[in-house]
mmCIF file of the N, C-alpha and C atoms, coordinates in Angstrom:
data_MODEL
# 
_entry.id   MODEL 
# 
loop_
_atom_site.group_PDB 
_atom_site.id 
_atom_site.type_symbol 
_atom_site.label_atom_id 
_atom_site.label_alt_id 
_atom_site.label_comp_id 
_atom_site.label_asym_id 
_atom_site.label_entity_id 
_atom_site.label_seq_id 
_atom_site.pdbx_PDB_ins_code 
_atom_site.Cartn_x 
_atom_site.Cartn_y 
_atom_site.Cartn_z 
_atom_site.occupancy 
_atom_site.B_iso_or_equiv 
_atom_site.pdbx_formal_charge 
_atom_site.auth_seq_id 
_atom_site.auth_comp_id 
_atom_site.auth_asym_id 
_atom_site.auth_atom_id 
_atom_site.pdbx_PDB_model_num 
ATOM 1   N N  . UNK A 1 1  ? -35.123 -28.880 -36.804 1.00 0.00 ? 1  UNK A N  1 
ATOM 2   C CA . UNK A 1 1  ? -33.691 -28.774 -37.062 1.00 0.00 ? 1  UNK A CA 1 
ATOM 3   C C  . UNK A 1 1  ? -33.355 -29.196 -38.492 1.00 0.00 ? 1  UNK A C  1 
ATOM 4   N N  . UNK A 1 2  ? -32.357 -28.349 -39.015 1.00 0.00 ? 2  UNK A N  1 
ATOM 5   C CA . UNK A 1 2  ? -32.208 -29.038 -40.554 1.00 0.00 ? 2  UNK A CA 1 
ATOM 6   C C  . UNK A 1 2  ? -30.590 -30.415 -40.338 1.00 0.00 ? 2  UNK A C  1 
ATOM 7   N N  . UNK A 1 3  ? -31.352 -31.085 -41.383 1.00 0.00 ? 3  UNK A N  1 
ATOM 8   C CA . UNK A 1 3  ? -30.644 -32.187 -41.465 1.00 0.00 ? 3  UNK A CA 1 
ATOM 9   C C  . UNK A 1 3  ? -29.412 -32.417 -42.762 1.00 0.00 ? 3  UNK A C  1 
ATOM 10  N N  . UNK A 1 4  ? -28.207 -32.473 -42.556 1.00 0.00 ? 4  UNK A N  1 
ATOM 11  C CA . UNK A 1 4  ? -27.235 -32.261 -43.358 1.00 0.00 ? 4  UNK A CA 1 
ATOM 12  C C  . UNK A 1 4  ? -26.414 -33.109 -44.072 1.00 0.00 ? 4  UNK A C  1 
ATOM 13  N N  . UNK A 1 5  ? -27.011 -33.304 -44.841 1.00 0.00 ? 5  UNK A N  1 
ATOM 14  C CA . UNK A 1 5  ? -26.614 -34.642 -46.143 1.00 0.00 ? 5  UNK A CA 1 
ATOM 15  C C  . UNK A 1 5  ? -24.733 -34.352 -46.427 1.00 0.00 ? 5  UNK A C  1 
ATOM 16  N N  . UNK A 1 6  ? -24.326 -32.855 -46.493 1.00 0.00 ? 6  UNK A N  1 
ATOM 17  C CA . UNK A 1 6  ? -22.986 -33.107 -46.372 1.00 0.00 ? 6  UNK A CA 1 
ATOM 18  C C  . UNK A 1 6  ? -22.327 -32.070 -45.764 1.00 0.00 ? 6  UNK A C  1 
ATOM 19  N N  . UNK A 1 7  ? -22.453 -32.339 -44.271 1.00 0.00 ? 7  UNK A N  1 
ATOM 20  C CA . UNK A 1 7  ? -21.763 -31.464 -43.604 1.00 0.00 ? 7  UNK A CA 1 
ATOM 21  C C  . UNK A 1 7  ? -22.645 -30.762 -42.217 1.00 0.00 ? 7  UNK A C  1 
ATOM 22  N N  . UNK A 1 8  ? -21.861 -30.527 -41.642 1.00 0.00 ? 8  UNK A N  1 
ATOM 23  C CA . UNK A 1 8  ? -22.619 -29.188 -40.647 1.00 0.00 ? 8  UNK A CA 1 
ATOM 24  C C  . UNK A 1 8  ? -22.898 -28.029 -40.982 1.00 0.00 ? 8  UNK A C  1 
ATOM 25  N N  . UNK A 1 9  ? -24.416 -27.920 -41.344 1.00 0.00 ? 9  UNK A N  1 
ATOM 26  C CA . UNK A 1 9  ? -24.766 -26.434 -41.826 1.00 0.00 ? 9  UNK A CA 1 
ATOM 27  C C  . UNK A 1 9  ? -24.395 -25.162 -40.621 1.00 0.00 ? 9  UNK A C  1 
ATOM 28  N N  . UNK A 1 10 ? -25.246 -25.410 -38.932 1.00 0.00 ? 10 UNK A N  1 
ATOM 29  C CA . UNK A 1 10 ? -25.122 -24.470 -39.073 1.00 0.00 ? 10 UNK A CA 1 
ATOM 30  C C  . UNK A 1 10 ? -23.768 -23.767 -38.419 1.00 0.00 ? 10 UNK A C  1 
ATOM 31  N N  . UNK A 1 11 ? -22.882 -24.564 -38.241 1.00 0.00 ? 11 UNK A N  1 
ATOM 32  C CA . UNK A 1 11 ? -21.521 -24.374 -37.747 1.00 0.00 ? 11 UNK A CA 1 
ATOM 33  C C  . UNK A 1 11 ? -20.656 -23.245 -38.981 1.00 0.00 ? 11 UNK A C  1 
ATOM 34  N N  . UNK A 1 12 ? -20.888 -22.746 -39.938 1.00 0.00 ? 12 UNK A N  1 
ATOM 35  C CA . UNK A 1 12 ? -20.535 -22.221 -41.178 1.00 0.00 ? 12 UNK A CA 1 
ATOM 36  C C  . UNK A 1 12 ? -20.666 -20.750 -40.966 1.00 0.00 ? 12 UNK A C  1 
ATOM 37  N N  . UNK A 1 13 ? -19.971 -20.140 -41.361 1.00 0.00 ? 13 UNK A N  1 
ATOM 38  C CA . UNK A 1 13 ? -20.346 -18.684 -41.334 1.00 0.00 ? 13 UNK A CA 1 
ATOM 39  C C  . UNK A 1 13 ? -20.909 -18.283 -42.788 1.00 0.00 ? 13 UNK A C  1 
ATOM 40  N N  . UNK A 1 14 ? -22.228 -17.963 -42.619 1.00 0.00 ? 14 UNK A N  1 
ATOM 41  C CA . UNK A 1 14 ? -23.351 -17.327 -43.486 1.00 0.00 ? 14 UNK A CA 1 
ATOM 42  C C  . UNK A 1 14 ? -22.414 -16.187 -43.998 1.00 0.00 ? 14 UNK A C  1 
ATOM 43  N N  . UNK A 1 15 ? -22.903 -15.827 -45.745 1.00 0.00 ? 15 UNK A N  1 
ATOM 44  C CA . UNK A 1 15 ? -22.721 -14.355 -46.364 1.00 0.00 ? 15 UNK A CA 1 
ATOM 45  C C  . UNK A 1 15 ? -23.922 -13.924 -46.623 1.00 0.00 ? 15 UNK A C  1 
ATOM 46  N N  . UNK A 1 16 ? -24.905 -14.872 -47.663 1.00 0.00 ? 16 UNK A N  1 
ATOM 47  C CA . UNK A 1 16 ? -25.708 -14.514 -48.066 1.00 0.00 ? 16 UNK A CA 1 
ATOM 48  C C  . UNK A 1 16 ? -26.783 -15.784 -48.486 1.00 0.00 ? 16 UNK A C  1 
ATOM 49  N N  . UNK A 1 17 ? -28.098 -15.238 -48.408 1.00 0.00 ? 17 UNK A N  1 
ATOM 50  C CA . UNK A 1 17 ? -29.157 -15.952 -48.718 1.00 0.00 ? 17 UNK A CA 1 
ATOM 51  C C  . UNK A 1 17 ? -30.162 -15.609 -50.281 1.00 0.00 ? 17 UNK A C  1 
ATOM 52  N N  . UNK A 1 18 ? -30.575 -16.915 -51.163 1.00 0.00 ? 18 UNK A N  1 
ATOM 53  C CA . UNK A 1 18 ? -31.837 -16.764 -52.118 1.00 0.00 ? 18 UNK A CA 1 
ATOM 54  C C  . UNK A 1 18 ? -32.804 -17.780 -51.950 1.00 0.00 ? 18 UNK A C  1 
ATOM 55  N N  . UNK A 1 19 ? -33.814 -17.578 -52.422 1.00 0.00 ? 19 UNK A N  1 
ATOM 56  C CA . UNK A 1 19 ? -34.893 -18.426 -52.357 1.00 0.00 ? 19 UNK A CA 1 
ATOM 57  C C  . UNK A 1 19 ? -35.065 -18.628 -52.921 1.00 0.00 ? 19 UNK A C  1 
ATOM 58  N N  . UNK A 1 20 ? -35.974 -20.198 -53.585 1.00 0.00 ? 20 UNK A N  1 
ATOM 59  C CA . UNK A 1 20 ? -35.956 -20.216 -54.771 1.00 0.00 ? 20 UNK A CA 1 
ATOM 60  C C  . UNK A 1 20 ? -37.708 -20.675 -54.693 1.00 0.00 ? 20 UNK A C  1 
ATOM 61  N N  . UNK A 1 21 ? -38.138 -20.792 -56.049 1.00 0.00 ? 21 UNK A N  1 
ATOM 62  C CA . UNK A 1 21 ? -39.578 -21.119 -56.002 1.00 0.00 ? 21 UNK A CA 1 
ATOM 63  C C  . UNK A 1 21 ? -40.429 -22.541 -55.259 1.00 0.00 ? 21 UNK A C  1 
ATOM 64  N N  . UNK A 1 22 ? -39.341 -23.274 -54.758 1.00 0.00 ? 22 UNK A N  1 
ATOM 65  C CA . UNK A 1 22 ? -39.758 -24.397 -53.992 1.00 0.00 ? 22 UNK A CA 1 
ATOM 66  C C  . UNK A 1 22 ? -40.050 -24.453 -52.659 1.00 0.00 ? 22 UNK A C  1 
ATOM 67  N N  . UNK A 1 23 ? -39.680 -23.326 -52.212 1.00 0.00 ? 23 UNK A N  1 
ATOM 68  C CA . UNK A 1 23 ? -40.015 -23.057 -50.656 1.00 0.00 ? 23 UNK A CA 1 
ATOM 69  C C  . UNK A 1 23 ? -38.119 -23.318 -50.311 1.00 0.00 ? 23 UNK A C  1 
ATOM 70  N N  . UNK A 1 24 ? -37.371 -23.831 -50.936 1.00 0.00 ? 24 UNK A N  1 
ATOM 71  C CA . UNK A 1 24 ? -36.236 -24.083 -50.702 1.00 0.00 ? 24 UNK A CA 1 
ATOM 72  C C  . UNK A 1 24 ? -35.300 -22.738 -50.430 1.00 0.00 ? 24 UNK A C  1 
ATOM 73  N N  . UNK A 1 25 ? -33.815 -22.910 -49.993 1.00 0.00 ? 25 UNK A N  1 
ATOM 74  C CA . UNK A 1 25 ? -32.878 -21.702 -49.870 1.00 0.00 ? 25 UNK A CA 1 
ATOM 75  C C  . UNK A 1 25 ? -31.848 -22.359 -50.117 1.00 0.00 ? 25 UNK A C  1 
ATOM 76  N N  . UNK A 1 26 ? -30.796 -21.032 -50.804 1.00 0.00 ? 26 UNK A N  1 
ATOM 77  C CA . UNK A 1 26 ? -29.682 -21.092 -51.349 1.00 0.00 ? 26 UNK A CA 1 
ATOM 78  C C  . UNK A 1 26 ? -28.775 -20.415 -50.213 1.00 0.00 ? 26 UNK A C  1 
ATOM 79  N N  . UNK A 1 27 ? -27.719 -20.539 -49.927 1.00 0.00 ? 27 UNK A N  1 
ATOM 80  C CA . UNK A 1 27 ? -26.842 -20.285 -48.837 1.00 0.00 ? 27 UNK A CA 1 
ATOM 81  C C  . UNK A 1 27 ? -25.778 -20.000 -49.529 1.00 0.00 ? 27 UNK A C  1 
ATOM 82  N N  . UNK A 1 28 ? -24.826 -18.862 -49.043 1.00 0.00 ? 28 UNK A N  1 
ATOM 83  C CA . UNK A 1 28 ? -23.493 -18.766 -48.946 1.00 0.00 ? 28 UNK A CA 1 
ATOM 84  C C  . UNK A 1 28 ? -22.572 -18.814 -47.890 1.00 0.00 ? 28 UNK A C  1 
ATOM 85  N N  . UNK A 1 29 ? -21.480 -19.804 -47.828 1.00 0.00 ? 29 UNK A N  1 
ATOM 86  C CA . UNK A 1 29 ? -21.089 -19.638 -47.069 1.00 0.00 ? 29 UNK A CA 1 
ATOM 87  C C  . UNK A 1 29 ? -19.340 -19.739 -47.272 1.00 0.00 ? 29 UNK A C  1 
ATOM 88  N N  . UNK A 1 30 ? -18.668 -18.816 -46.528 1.00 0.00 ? 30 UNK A N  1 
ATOM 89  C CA . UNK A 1 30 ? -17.064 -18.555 -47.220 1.00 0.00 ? 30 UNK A CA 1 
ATOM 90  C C  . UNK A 1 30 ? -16.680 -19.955 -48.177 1.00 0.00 ? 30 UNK A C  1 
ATOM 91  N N  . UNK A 1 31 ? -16.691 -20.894 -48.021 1.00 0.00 ? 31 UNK A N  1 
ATOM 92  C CA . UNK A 1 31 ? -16.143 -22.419 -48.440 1.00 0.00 ? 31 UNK A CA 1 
ATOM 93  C C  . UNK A 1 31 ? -17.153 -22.969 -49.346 1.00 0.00 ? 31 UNK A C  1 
ATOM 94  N N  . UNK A 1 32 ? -18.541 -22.345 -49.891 1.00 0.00 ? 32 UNK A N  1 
ATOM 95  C CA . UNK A 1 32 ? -19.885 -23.290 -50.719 1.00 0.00 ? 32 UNK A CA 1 
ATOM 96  C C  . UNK A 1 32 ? -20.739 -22.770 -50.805 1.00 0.00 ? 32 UNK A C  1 
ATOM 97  N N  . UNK A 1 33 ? -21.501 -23.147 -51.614 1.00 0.00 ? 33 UNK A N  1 
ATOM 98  C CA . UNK A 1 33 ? -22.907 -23.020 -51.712 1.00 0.00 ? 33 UNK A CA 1 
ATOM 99  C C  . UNK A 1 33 ? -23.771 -23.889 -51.506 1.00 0.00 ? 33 UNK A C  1 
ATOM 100 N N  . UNK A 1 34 ? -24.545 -23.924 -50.372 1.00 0.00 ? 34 UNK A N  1 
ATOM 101 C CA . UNK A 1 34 ? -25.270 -24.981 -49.992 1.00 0.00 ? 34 UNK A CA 1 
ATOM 102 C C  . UNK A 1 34 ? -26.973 -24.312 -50.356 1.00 0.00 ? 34 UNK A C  1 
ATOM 103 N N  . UNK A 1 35 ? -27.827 -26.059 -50.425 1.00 0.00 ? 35 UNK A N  1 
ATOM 104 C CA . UNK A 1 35 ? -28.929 -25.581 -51.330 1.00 0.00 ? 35 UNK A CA 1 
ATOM 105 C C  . UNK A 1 35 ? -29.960 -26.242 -49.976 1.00 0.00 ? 35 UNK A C  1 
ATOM 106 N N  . UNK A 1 36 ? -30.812 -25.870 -49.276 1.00 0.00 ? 36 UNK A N  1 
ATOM 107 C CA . UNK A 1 36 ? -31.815 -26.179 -47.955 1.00 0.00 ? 36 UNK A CA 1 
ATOM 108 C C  . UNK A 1 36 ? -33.523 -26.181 -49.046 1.00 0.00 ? 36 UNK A C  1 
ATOM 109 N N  . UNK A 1 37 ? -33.636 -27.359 -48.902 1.00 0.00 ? 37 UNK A N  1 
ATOM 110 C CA . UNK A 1 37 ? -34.644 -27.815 -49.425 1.00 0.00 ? 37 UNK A CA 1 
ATOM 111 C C  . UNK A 1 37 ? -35.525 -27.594 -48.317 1.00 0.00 ? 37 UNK A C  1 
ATOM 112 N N  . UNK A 1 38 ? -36.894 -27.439 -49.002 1.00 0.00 ? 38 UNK A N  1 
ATOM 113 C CA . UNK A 1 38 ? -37.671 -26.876 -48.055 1.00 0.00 ? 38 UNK A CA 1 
ATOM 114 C C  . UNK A 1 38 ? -38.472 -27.933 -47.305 1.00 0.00 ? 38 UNK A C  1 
ATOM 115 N N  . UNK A 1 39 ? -38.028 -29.506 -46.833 1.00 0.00 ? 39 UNK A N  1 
ATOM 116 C CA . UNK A 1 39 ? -37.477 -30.200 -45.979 1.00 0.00 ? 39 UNK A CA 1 
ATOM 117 C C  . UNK A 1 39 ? -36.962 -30.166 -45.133 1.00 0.00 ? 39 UNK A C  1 
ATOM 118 N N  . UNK A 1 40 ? -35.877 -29.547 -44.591 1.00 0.00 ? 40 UNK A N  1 
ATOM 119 C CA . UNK A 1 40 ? -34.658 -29.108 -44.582 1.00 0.00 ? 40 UNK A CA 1 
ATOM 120 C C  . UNK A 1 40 ? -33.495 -29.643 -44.759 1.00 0.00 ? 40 UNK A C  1 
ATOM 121 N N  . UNK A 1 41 ? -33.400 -30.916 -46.134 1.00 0.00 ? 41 UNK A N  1 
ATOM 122 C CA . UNK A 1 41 ? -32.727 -31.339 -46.096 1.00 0.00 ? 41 UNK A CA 1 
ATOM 123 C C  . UNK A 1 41 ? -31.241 -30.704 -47.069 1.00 0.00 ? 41 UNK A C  1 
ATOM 124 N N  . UNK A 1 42 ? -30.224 -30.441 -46.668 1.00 0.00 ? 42 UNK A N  1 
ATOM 125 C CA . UNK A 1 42 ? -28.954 -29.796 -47.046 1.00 0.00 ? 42 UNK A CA 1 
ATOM 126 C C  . UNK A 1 42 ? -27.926 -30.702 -47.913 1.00 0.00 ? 42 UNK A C  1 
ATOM 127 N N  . UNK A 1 43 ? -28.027 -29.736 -49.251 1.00 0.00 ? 43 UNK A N  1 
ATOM 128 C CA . UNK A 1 43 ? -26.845 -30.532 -50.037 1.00 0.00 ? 43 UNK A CA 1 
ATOM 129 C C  . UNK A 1 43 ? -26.009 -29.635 -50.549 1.00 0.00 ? 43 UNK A C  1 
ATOM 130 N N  . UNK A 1 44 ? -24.634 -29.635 -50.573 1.00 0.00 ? 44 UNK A N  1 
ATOM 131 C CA . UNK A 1 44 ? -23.724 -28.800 -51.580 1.00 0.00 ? 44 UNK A CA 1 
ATOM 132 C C  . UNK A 1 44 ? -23.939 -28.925 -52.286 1.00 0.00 ? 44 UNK A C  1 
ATOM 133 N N  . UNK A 1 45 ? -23.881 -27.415 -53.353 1.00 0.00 ? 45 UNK A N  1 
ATOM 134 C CA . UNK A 1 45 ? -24.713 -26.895 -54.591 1.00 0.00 ? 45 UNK A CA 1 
ATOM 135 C C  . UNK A 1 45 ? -22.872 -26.686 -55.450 1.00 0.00 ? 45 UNK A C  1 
ATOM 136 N N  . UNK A 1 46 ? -21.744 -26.175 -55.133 1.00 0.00 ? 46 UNK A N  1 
ATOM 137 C CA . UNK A 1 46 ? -20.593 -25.876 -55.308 1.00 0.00 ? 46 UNK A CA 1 
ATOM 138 C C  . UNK A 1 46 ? -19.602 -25.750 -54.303 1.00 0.00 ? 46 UNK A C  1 
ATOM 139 N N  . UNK A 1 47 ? -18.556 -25.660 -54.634 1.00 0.00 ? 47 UNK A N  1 
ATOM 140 C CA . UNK A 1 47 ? -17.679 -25.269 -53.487 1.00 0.00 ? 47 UNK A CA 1 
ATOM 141 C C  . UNK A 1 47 ? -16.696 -24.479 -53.788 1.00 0.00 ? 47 UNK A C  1 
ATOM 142 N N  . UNK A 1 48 ? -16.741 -22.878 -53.463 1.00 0.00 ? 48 UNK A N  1 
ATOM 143 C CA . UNK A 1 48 ? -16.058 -21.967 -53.760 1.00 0.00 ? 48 UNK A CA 1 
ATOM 144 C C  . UNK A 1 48 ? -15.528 -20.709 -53.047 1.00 0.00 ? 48 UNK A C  1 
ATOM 145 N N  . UNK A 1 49 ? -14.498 -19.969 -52.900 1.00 0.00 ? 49 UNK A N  1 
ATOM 146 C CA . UNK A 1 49 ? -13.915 -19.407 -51.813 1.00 0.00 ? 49 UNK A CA 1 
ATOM 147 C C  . UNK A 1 49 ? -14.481 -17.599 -52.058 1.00 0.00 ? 49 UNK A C  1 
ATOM 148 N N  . UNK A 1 50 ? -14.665 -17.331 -50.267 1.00 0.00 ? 50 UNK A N  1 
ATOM 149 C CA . UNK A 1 50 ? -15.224 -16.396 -50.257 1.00 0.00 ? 50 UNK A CA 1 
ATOM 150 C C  . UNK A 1 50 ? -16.172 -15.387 -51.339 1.00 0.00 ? 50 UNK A C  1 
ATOM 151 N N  . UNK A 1 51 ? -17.615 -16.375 -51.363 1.00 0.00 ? 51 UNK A N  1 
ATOM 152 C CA . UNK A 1 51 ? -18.578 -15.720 -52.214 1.00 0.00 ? 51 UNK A CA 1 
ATOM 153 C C  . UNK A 1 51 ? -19.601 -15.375 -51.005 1.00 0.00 ? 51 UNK A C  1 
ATOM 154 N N  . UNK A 1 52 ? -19.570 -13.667 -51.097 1.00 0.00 ? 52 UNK A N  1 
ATOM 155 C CA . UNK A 1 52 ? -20.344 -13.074 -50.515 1.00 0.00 ? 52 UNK A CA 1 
ATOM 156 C C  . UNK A 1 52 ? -21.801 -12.523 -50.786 1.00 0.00 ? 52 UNK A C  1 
ATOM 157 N N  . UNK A 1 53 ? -21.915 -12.751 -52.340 1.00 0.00 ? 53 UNK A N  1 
ATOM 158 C CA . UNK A 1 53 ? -23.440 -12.218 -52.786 1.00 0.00 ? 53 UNK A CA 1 
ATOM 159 C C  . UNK A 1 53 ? -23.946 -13.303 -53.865 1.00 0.00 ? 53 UNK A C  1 
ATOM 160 N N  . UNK A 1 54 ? -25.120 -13.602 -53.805 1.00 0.00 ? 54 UNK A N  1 
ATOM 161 C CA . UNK A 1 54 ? -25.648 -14.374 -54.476 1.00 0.00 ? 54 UNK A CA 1 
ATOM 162 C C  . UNK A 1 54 ? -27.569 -14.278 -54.830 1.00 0.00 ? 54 UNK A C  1 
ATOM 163 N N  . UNK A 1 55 ? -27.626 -14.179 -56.148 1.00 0.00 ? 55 UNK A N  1 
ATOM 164 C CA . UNK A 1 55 ? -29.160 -13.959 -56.892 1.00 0.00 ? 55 UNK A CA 1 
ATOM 165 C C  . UNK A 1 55 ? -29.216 -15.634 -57.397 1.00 0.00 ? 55 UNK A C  1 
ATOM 166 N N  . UNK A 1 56 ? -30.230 -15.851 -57.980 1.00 0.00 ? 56 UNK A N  1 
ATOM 167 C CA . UNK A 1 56 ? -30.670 -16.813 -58.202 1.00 0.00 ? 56 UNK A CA 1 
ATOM 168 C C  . UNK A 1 56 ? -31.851 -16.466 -59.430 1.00 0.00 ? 56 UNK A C  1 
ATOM 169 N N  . UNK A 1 57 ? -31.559 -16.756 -60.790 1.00 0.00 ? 57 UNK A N  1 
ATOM 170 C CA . UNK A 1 57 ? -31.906 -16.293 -61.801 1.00 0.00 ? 57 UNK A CA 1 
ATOM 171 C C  . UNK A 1 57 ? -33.257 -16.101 -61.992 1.00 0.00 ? 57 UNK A C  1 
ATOM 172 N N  . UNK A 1 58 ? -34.088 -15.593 -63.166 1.00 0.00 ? 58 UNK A N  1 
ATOM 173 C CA . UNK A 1 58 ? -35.714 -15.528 -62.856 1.00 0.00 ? 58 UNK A CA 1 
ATOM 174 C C  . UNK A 1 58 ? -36.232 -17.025 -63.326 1.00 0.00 ? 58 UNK A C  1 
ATOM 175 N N  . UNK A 1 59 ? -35.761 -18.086 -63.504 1.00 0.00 ? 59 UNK A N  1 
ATOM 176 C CA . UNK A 1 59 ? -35.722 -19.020 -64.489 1.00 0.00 ? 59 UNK A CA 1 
ATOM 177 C C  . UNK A 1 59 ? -35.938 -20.211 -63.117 1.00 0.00 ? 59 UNK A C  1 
ATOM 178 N N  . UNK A 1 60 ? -34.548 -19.788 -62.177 1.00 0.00 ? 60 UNK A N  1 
ATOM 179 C CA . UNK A 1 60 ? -33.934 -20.516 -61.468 1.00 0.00 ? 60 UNK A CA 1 
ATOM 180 C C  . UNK A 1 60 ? -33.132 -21.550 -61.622 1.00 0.00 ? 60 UNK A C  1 
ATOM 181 N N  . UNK A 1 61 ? -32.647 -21.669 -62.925 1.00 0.00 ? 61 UNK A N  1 
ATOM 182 C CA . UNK A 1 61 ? -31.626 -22.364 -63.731 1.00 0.00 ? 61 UNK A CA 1 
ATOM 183 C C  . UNK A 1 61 ? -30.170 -22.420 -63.202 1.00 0.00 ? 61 UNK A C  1 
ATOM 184 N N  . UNK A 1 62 ? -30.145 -21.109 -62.454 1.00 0.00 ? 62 UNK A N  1 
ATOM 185 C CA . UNK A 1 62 ? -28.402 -20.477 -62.518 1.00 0.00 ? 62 UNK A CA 1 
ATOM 186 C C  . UNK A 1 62 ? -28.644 -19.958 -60.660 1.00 0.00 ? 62 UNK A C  1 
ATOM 187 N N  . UNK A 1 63 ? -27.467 -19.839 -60.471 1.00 0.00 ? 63 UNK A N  1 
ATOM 188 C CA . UNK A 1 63 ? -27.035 -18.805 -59.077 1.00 0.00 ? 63 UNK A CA 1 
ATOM 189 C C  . UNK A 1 63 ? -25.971 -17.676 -59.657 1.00 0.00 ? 63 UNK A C  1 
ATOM 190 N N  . UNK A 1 64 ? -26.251 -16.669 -59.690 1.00 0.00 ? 64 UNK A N  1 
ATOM 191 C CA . UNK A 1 64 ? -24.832 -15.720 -59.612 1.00 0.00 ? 64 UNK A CA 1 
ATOM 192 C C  . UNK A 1 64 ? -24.376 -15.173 -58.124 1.00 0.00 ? 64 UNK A C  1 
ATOM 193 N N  . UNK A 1 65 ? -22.877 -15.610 -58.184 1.00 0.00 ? 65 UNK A N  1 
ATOM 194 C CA . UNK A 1 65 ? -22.612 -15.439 -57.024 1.00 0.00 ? 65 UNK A CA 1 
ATOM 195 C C  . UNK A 1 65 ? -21.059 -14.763 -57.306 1.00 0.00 ? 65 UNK A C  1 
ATOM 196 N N  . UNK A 1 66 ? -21.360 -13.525 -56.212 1.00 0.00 ? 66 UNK A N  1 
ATOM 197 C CA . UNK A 1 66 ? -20.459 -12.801 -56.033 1.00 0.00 ? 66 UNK A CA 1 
ATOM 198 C C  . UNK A 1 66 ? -18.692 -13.351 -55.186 1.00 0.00 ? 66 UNK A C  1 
ATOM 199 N N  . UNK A 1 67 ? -17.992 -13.769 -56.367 1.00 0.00 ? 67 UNK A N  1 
ATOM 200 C CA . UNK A 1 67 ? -16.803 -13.953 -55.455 1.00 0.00 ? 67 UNK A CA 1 
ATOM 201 C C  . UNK A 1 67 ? -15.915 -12.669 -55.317 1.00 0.00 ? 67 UNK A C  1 
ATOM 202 N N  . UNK A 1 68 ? -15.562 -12.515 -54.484 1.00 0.00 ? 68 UNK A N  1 
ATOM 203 C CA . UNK A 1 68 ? -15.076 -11.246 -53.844 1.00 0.00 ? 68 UNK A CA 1 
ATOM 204 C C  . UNK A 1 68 ? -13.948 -11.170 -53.906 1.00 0.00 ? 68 UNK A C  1 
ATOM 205 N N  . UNK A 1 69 ? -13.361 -12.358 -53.608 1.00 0.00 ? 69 UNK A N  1 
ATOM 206 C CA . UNK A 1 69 ? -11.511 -12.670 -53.770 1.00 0.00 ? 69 UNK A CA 1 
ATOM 207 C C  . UNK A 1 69 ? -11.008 -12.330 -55.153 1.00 0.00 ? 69 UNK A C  1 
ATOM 208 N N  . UNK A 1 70 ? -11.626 -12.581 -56.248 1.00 0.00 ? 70 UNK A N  1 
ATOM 209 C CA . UNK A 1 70 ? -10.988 -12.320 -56.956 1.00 0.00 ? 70 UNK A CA 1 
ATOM 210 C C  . UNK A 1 70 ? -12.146 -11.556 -57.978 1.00 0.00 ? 70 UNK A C  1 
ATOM 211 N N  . UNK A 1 71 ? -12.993 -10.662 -57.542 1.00 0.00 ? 71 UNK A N  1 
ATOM 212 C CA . UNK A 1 71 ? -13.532 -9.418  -58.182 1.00 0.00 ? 71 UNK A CA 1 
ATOM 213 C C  . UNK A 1 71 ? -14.384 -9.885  -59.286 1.00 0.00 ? 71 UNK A C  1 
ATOM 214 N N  . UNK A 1 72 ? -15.414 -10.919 -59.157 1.00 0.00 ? 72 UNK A N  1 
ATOM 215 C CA . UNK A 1 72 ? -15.755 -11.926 -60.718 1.00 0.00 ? 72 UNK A CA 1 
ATOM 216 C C  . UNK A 1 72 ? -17.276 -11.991 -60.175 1.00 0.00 ? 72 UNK A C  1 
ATOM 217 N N  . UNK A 1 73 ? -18.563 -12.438 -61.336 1.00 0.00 ? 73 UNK A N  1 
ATOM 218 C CA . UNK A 1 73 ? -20.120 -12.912 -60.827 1.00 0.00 ? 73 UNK A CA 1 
ATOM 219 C C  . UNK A 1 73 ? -19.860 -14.146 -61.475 1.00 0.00 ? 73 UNK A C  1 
ATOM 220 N N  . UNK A 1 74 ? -19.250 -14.945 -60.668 1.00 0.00 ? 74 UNK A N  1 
ATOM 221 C CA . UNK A 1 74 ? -19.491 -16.321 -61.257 1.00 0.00 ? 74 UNK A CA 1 
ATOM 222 C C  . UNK A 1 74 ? -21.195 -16.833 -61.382 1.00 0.00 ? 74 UNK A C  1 
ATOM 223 N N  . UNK A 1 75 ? -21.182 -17.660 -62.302 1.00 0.00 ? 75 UNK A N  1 
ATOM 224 C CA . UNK A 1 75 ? -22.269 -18.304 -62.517 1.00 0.00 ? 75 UNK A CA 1 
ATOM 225 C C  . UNK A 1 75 ? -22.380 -19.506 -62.498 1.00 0.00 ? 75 UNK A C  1 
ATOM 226 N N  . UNK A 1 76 ? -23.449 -20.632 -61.501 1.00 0.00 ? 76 UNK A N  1 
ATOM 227 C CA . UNK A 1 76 ? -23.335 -21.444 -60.984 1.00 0.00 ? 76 UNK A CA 1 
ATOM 228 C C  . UNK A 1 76 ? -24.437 -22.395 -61.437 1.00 0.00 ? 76 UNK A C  1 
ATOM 229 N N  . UNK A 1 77 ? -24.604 -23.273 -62.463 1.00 0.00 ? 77 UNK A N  1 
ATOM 230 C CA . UNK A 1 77 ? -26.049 -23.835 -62.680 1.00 0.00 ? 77 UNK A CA 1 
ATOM 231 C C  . UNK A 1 77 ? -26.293 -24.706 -61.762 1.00 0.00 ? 77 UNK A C  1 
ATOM 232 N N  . UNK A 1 78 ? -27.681 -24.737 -61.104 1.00 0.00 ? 78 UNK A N  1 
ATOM 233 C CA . UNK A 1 78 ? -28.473 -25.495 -60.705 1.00 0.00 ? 78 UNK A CA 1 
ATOM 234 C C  . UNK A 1 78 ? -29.515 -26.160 -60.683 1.00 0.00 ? 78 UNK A C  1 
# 
């Protein structure tokens, strides 16, 4: 079971998923971006409204994430 440093993960409604080179995952979910260490331990990465798509750079420096509400690829360092 993953364990949630801030919040109830899996009570959230999922948009989208990245992986990153740690065995870890990046999550979207309408209200954040949460980051699942490949532990499974869960920390908010941002907190931002309805972002439905999200890459995760070749670097892994950055997240671009699609906010939808207002038509933008925000960019999110991590």
């Amino acid at each position: 079971p993953l364990e949630g440093e801030d919040g109830p993960p899996a009570s959230q409604k999922l948009f989208a998923v990245a992986s990153d080179r740690a065995g870890g995952w990046y999550v979207s979910t309408y209200e954040s971006l949460l980051h699942v260490s490949a532990a499974g331990r869960i920390r908010t990465v941002a907190t931002c409204e309805d972002c439905r798509g999200i890459a995760l750079s070749p670097n892994g420096s950055a997240l671009f994430v699609a906010d939808y509400s207002n038509n933008k690829i925000r960019r999110v360092e991590v």
